[in-house]
N, CA and C of each residue as an Amber inpcrd file, in Angstrom:
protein
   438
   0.8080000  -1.1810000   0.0000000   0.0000000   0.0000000   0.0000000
   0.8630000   1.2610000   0.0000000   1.9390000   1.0390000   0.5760000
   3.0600000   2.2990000   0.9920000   3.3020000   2.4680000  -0.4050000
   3.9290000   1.3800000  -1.2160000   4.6660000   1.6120000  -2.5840000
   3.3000000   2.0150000  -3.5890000   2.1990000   1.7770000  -3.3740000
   1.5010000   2.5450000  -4.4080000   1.1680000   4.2930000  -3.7170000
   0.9810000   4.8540000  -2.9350000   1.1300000   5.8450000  -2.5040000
   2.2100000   6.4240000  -3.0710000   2.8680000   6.2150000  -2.9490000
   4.6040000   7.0480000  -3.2960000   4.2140000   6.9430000  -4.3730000
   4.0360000   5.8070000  -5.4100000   4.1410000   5.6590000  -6.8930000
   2.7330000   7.1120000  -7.2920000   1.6830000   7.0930000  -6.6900000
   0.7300000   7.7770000  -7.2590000   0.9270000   9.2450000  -6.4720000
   2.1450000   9.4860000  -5.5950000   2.3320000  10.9910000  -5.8160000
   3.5150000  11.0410000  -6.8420000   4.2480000  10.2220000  -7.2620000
   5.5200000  10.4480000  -8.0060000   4.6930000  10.8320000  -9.2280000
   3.8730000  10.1650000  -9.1910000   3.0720000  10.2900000 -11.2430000
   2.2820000  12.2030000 -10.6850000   2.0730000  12.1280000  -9.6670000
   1.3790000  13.2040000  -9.9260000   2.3180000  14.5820000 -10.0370000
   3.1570000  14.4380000  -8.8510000   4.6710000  15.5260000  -8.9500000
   4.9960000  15.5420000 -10.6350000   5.5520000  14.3600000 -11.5820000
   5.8630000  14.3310000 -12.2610000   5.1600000  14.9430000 -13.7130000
   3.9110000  14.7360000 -13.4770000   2.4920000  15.3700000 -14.3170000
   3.0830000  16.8400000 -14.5030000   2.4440000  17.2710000 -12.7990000
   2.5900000  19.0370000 -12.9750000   3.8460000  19.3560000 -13.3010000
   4.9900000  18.7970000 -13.0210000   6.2300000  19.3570000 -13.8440000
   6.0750000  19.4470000 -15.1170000   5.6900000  18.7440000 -16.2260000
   6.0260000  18.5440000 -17.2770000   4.3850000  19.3230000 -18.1680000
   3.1900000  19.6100000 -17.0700000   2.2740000  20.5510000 -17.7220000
   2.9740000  22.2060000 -17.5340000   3.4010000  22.1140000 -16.3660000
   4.3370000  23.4700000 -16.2100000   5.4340000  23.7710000 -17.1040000
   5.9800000  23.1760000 -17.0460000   6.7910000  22.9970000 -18.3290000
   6.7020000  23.7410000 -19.8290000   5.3120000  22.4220000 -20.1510000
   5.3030000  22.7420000 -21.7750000   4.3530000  24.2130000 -21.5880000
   4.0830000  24.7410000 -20.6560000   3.2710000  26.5340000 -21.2420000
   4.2340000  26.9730000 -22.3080000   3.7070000  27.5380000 -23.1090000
   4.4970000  28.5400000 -24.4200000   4.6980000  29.0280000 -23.5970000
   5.4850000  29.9390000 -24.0930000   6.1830000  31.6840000 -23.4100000
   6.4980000  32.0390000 -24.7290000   6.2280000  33.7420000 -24.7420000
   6.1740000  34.4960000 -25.7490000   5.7120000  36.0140000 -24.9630000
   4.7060000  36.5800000 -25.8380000   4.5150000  37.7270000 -25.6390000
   2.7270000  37.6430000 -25.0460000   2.9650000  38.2460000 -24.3600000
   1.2810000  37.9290000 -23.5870000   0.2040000  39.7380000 -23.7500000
   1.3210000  40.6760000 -24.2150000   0.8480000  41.7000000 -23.9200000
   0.0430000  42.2060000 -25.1250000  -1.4760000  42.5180000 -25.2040000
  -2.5000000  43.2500000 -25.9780000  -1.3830000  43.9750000 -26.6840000
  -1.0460000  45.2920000 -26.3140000  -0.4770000  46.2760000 -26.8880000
   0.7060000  46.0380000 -27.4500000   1.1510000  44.8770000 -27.5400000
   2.7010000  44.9450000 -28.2970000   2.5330000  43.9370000 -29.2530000
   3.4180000  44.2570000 -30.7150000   2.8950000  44.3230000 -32.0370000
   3.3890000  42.8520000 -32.0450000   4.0370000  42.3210000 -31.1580000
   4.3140000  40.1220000 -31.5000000   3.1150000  39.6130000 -30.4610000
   2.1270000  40.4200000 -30.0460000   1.2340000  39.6450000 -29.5070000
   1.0740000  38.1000000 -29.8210000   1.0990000  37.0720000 -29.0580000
   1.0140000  35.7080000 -29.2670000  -0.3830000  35.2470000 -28.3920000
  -1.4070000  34.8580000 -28.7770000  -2.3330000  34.2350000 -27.9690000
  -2.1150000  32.8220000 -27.5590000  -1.1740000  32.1460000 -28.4870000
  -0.9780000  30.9210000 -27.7550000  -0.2170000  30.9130000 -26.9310000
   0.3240000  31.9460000 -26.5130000   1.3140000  32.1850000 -24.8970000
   0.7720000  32.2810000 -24.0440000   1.3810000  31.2110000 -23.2450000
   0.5930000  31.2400000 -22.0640000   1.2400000  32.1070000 -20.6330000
   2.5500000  32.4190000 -21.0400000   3.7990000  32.8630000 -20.1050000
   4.3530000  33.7490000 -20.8190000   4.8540000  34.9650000 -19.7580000
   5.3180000  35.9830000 -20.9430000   6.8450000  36.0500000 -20.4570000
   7.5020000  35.9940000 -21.8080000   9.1220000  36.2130000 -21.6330000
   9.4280000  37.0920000 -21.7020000   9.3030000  38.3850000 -21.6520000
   9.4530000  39.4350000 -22.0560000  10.2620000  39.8900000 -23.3070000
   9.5790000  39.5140000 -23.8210000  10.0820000  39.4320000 -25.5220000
   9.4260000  40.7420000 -26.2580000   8.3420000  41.2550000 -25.7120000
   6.8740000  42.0050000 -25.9570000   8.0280000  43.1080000 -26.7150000
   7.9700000  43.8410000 -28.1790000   7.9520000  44.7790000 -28.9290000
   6.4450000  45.6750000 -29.0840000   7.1490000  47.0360000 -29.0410000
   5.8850000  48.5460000 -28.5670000   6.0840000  49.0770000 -30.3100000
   4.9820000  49.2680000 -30.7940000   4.8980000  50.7350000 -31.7420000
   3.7610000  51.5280000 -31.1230000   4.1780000  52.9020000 -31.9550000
   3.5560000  54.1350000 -31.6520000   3.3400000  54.5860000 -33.2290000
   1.7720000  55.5870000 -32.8480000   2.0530000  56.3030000 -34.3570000
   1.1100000  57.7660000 -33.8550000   1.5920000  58.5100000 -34.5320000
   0.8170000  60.1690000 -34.6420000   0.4860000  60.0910000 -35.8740000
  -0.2980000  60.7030000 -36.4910000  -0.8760000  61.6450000 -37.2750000
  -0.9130000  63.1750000 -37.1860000  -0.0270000  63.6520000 -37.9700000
  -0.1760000  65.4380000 -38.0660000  -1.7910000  65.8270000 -38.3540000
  -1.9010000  67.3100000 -38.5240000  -3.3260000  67.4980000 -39.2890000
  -3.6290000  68.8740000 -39.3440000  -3.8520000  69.6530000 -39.9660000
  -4.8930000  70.9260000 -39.6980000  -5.6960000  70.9600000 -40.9010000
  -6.4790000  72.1470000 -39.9230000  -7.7690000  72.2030000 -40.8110000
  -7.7490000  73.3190000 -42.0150000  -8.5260000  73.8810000 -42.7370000
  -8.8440000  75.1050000 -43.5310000  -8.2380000  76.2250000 -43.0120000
  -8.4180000  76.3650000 -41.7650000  -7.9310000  78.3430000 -41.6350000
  -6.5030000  78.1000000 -41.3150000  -6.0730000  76.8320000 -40.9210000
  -4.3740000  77.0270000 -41.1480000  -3.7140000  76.9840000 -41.7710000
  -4.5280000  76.0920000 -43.0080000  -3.7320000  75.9530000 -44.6750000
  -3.9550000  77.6110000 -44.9210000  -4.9480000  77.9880000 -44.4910000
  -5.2300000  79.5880000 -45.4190000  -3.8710000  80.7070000 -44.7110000
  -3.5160000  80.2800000 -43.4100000  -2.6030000  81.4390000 -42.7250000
  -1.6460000  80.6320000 -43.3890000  -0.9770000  80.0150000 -43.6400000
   0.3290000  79.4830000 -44.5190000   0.6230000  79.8100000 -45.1670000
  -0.7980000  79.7170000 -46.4670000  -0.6020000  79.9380000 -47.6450000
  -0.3570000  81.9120000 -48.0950000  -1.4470000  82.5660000 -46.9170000
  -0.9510000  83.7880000 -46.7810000   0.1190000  84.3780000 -46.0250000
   1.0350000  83.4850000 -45.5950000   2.3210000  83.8820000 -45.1280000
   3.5170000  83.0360000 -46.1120000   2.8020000  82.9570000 -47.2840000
   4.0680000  82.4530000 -48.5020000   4.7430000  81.0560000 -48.1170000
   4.0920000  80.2000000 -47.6730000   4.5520000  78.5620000 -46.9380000
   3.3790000  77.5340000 -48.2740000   4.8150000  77.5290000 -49.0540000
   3.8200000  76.3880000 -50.1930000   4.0080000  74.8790000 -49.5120000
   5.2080000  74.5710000 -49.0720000   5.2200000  73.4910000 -48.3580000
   5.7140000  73.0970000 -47.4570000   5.2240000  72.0470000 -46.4090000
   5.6010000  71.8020000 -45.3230000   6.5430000  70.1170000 -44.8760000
   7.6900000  70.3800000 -44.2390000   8.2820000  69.4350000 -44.3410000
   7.9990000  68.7650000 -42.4430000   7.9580000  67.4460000 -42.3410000
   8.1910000  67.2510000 -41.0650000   9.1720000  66.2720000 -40.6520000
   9.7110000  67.0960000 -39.3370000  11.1310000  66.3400000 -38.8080000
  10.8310000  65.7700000 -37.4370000  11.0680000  64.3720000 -37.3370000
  10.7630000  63.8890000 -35.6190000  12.5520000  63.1810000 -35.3650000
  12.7680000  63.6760000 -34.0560000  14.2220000  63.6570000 -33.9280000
  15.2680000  63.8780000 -34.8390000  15.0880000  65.1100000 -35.7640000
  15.9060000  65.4860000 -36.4550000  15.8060000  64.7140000 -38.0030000
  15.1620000  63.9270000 -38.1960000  14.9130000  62.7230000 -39.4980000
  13.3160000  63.4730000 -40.2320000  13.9940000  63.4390000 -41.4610000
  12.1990000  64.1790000 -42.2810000  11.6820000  62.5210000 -42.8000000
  10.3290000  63.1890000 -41.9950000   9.7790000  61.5600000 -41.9440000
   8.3620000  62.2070000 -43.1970000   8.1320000  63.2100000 -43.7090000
   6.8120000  63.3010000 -44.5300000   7.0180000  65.0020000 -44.8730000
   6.0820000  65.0350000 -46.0300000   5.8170000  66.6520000 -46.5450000
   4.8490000  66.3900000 -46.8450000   3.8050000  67.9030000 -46.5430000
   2.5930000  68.0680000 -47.3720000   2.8970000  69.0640000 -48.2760000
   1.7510000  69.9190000 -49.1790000   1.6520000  71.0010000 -49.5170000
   0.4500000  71.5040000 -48.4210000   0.8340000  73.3560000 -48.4780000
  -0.0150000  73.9580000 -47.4620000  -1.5640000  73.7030000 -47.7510000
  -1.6060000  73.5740000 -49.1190000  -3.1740000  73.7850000 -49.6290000
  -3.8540000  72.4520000 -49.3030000  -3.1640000  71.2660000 -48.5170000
  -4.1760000  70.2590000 -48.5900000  -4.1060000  70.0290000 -46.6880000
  -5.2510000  70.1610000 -46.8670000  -5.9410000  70.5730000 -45.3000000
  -7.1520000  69.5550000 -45.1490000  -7.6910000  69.3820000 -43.7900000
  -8.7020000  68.0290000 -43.3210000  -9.7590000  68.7800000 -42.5630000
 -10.6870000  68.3840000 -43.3080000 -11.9630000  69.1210000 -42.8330000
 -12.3090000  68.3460000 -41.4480000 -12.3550000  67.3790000 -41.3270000
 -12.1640000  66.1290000 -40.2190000 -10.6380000  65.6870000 -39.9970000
 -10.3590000  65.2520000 -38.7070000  -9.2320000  64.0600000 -38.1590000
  -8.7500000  63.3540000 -38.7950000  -8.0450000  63.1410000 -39.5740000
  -7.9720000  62.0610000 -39.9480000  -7.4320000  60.9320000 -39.0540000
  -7.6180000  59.7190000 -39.9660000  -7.0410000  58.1140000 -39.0450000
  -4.9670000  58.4170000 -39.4650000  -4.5430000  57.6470000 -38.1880000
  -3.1520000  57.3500000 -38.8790000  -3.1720000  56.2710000 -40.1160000
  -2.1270000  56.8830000 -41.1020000  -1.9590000  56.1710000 -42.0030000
  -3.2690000  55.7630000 -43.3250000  -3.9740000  57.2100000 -43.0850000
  -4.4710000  58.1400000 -43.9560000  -4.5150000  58.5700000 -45.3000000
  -4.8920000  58.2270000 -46.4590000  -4.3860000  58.7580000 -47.7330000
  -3.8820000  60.2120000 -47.5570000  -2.9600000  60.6750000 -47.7930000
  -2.4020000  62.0440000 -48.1990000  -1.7180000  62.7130000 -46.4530000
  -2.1080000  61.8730000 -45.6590000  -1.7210000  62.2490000 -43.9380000
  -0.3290000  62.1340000 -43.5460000   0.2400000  62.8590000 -43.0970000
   1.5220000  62.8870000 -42.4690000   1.8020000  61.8230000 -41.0120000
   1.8390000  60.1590000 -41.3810000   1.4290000  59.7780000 -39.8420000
   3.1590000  59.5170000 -39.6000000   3.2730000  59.3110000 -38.6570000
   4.9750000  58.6310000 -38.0920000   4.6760000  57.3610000 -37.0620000
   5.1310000  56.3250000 -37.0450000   5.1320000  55.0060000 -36.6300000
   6.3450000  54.9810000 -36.3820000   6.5460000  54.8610000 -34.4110000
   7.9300000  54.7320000 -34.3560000   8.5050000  53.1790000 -33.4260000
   8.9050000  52.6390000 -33.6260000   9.1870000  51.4540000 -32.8490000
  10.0960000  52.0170000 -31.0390000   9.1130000  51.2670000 -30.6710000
   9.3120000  51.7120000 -29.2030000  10.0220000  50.3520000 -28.6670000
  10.6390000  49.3810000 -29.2030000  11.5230000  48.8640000 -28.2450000
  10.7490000  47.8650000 -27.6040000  11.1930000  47.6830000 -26.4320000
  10.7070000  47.2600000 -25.2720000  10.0150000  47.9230000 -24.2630000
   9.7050000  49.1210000 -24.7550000   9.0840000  50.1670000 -23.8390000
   7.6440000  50.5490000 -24.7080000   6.5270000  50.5690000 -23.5090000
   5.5750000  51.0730000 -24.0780000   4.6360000  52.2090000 -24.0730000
   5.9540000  53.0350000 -23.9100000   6.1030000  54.9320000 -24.0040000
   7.7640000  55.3930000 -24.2980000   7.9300000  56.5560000 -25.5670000
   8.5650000  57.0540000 -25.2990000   8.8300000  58.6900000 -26.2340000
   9.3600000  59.2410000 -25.6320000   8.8510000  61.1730000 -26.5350000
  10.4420000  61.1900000 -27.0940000   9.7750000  61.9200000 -27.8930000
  10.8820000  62.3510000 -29.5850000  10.3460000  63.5480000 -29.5300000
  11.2070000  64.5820000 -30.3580000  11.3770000  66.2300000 -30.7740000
  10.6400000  66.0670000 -31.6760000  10.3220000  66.8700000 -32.3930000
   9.8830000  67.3430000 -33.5840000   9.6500000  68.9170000 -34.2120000
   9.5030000  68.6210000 -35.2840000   9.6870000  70.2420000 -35.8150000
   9.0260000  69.9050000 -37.3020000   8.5140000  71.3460000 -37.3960000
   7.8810000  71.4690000 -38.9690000   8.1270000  72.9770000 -39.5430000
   8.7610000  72.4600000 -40.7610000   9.3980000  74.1010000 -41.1930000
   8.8450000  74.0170000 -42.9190000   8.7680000  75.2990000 -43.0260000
   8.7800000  75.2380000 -44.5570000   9.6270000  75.1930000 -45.2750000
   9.4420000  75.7030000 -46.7900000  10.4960000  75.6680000 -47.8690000
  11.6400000  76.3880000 -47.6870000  11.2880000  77.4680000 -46.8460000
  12.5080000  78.6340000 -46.9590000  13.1940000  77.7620000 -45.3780000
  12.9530000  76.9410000 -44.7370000  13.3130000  76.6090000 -43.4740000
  12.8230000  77.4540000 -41.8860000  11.9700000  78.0890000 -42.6930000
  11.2160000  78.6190000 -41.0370000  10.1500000  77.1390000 -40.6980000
  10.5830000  77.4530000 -38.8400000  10.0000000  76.6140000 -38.4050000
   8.6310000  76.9080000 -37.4640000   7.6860000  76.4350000 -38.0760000
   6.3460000  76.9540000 -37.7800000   5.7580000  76.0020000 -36.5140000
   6.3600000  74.6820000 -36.3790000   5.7400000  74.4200000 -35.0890000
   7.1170000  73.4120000 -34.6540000   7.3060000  72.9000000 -33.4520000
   8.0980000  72.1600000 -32.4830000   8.1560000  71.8410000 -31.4260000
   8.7500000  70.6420000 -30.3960000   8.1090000  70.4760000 -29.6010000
   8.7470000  69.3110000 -29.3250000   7.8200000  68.3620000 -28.5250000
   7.9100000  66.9440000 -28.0800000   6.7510000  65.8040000 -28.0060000
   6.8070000  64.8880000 -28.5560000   5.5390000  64.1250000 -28.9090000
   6.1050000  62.5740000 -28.0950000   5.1520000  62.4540000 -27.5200000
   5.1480000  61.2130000 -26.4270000   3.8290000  59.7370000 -27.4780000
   4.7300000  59.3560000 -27.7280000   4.1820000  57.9890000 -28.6130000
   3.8520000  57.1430000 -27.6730000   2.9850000  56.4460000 -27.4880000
   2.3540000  55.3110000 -26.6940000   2.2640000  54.2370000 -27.2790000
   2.3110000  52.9050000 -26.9620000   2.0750000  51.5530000 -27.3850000
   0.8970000  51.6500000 -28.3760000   0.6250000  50.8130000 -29.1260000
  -0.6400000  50.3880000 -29.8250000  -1.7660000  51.3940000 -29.8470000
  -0.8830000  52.9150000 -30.3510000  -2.3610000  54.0770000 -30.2630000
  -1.7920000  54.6910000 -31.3980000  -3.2550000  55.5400000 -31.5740000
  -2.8370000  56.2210000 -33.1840000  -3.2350000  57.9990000 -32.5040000
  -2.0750000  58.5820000 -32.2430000  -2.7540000  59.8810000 -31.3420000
  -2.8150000  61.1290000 -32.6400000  -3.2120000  61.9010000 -32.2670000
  -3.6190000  63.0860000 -33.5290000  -3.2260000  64.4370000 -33.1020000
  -2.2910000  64.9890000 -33.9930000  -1.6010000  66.0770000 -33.1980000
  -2.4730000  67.3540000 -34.3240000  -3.0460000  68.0660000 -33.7990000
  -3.6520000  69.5100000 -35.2410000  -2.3830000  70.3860000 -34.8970000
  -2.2300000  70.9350000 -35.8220000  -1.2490000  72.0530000 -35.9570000
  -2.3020000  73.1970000 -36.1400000  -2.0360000  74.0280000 -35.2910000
  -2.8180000  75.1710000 -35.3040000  -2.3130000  76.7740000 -35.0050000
Protein backbone atom coordinates (compact mmCIF):
# COMPACT_ATOMS: atom_id res chain seq x y z
CA UNK A 1 0.00 0.00 0.00
CA UNK A 2 3.06 2.30 0.99
CA UNK A 3 4.67 1.61 -2.58
CA UNK A 4 1.50 2.55 -4.41
CA UNK A 5 1.13 5.85 -2.50
CA UNK A 6 4.60 7.05 -3.30
CA UNK A 7 4.14 5.66 -6.89
CA UNK A 8 0.73 7.78 -7.26
CA UNK A 9 2.33 10.99 -5.82
CA UNK A 10 5.52 10.45 -8.01
CA UNK A 11 3.07 10.29 -11.24
CA UNK A 12 1.38 13.20 -9.93
CA UNK A 13 4.67 15.53 -8.95
CA UNK A 14 5.86 14.33 -12.26
CA UNK A 15 2.49 15.37 -14.32
CA UNK A 16 2.59 19.04 -12.97
CA UNK A 17 6.23 19.36 -13.84
CA UNK A 18 6.03 18.54 -17.28
CA UNK A 19 2.27 20.55 -17.72
CA UNK A 20 4.34 23.47 -16.21
CA UNK A 21 6.79 23.00 -18.33
CA UNK A 22 5.30 22.74 -21.78
CA UNK A 23 3.27 26.53 -21.24
CA UNK A 24 4.50 28.54 -24.42
CA UNK A 25 6.18 31.68 -23.41
CA UNK A 26 6.17 34.50 -25.75
CA UNK A 27 4.52 37.73 -25.64
CA UNK A 28 1.28 37.93 -23.59
CA UNK A 29 0.85 41.70 -23.92
CA UNK A 30 -2.50 43.25 -25.98
CA UNK A 31 -0.48 46.28 -26.89
CA UNK A 32 2.70 44.95 -28.30
CA UNK A 33 2.90 44.32 -32.04
CA UNK A 34 4.31 40.12 -31.50
CA UNK A 35 1.23 39.64 -29.51
CA UNK A 36 1.01 35.71 -29.27
CA UNK A 37 -2.33 34.24 -27.97
CA UNK A 38 -0.98 30.92 -27.75
CA UNK A 39 1.31 32.19 -24.90
CA UNK A 40 0.59 31.24 -22.06
CA UNK A 41 3.80 32.86 -20.10
CA UNK A 42 5.32 35.98 -20.94
CA UNK A 43 9.12 36.21 -21.63
CA UNK A 44 9.45 39.43 -22.06
CA UNK A 45 10.08 39.43 -25.52
CA UNK A 46 6.87 42.01 -25.96
CA UNK A 47 7.95 44.78 -28.93
CA UNK A 48 5.89 48.55 -28.57
CA UNK A 49 4.90 50.74 -31.74
CA UNK A 50 3.56 54.14 -31.65
CA UNK A 51 2.05 56.30 -34.36
CA UNK A 52 0.82 60.17 -34.64
CA UNK A 53 -0.88 61.65 -37.27
CA UNK A 54 -0.18 65.44 -38.07
CA UNK A 55 -3.33 67.50 -39.29
CA UNK A 56 -4.89 70.93 -39.70
CA UNK A 57 -7.77 72.20 -40.81
CA UNK A 58 -8.84 75.11 -43.53
CA UNK A 59 -7.93 78.34 -41.63
CA UNK A 60 -4.37 77.03 -41.15
CA UNK A 61 -3.73 75.95 -44.67
CA UNK A 62 -5.23 79.59 -45.42
CA UNK A 63 -2.60 81.44 -42.73
CA UNK A 64 0.33 79.48 -44.52
CA UNK A 65 -0.60 79.94 -47.64
CA UNK A 66 -0.95 83.79 -46.78
CA UNK A 67 2.32 83.88 -45.13
CA UNK A 68 4.07 82.45 -48.50
CA UNK A 69 4.55 78.56 -46.94
CA UNK A 70 3.82 76.39 -50.19
CA UNK A 71 5.22 73.49 -48.36
CA UNK A 72 5.60 71.80 -45.32
CA UNK A 73 8.28 69.43 -44.34
CA UNK A 74 8.19 67.25 -41.07
CA UNK A 75 11.13 66.34 -38.81
CA UNK A 76 10.76 63.89 -35.62
CA UNK A 77 14.22 63.66 -33.93
CA UNK A 78 15.91 65.49 -36.45
CA UNK A 79 14.91 62.72 -39.50
CA UNK A 80 12.20 64.18 -42.28
CA UNK A 81 9.78 61.56 -41.94
CA UNK A 82 6.81 63.30 -44.53
CA UNK A 83 5.82 66.65 -46.55
CA UNK A 84 2.59 68.07 -47.37
CA UNK A 85 1.65 71.00 -49.52
CA UNK A 86 -0.01 73.96 -47.46
CA UNK A 87 -3.17 73.79 -49.63
CA UNK A 88 -4.18 70.26 -48.59
CA UNK A 89 -5.94 70.57 -45.30
CA UNK A 90 -8.70 68.03 -43.32
CA UNK A 91 -11.96 69.12 -42.83
CA UNK A 92 -12.16 66.13 -40.22
CA UNK A 93 -9.23 64.06 -38.16
CA UNK A 94 -7.97 62.06 -39.95
CA UNK A 95 -7.04 58.11 -39.05
CA UNK A 96 -3.15 57.35 -38.88
CA UNK A 97 -1.96 56.17 -42.00
CA UNK A 98 -4.47 58.14 -43.96
CA UNK A 99 -4.39 58.76 -47.73
CA UNK A 100 -2.40 62.04 -48.20
CA UNK A 101 -1.72 62.25 -43.94
CA UNK A 102 1.52 62.89 -42.47
CA UNK A 103 1.43 59.78 -39.84
CA UNK A 104 4.97 58.63 -38.09
CA UNK A 105 5.13 55.01 -36.63
CA UNK A 106 7.93 54.73 -34.36
CA UNK A 107 9.19 51.45 -32.85
CA UNK A 108 9.31 51.71 -29.20
CA UNK A 109 11.52 48.86 -28.24
CA UNK A 110 10.71 47.26 -25.27
CA UNK A 111 9.08 50.17 -23.84
CA UNK A 112 5.58 51.07 -24.08
CA UNK A 113 6.10 54.93 -24.00
CA UNK A 114 8.56 57.05 -25.30
CA UNK A 115 8.85 61.17 -26.53
CA UNK A 116 10.88 62.35 -29.58
CA UNK A 117 11.38 66.23 -30.77
CA UNK A 118 9.88 67.34 -33.58
CA UNK A 119 9.69 70.24 -35.82
CA UNK A 120 7.88 71.47 -38.97
CA UNK A 121 9.40 74.10 -41.19
CA UNK A 122 8.78 75.24 -44.56
CA UNK A 123 10.50 75.67 -47.87
CA UNK A 124 12.51 78.63 -46.96
CA UNK A 125 13.31 76.61 -43.47
CA UNK A 126 11.22 78.62 -41.04
CA UNK A 127 10.00 76.61 -38.40
CA UNK A 128 6.35 76.95 -37.78
CA UNK A 129 5.74 74.42 -35.09
CA UNK A 130 8.10 72.16 -32.48
CA UNK A 131 8.11 70.48 -29.60
CA UNK A 132 7.91 66.94 -28.08
CA UNK A 133 5.54 64.13 -28.91
CA UNK A 134 5.15 61.21 -26.43
CA UNK A 135 4.18 57.99 -28.61
CA UNK A 136 2.35 55.31 -26.69
CA UNK A 137 2.07 51.55 -27.38
CA UNK A 138 -0.64 50.39 -29.82
CA UNK A 139 -2.36 54.08 -30.26
CA UNK A 140 -2.84 56.22 -33.18
CA UNK A 141 -2.75 59.88 -31.34
CA UNK A 142 -3.62 63.09 -33.53
CA UNK A 143 -1.60 66.08 -33.20
CA UNK A 144 -3.65 69.51 -35.24
CA UNK A 145 -1.25 72.05 -35.96
CA UNK A 146 -2.82 75.17 -35.30
Amino acid sequence: MKKLKILSLSLVLVGTSILTSCQKEGCTDLDAVNYSSSAKKNDGSCKYEGSIVFWYGPETSSFLQGDDAITLTYYVDGQVVGSSATSVFWNSIPDCGQNSSVTVTKDLGGSKSNAYTYSIKDQTGFEYWSGVLNFSANTCQKLELN
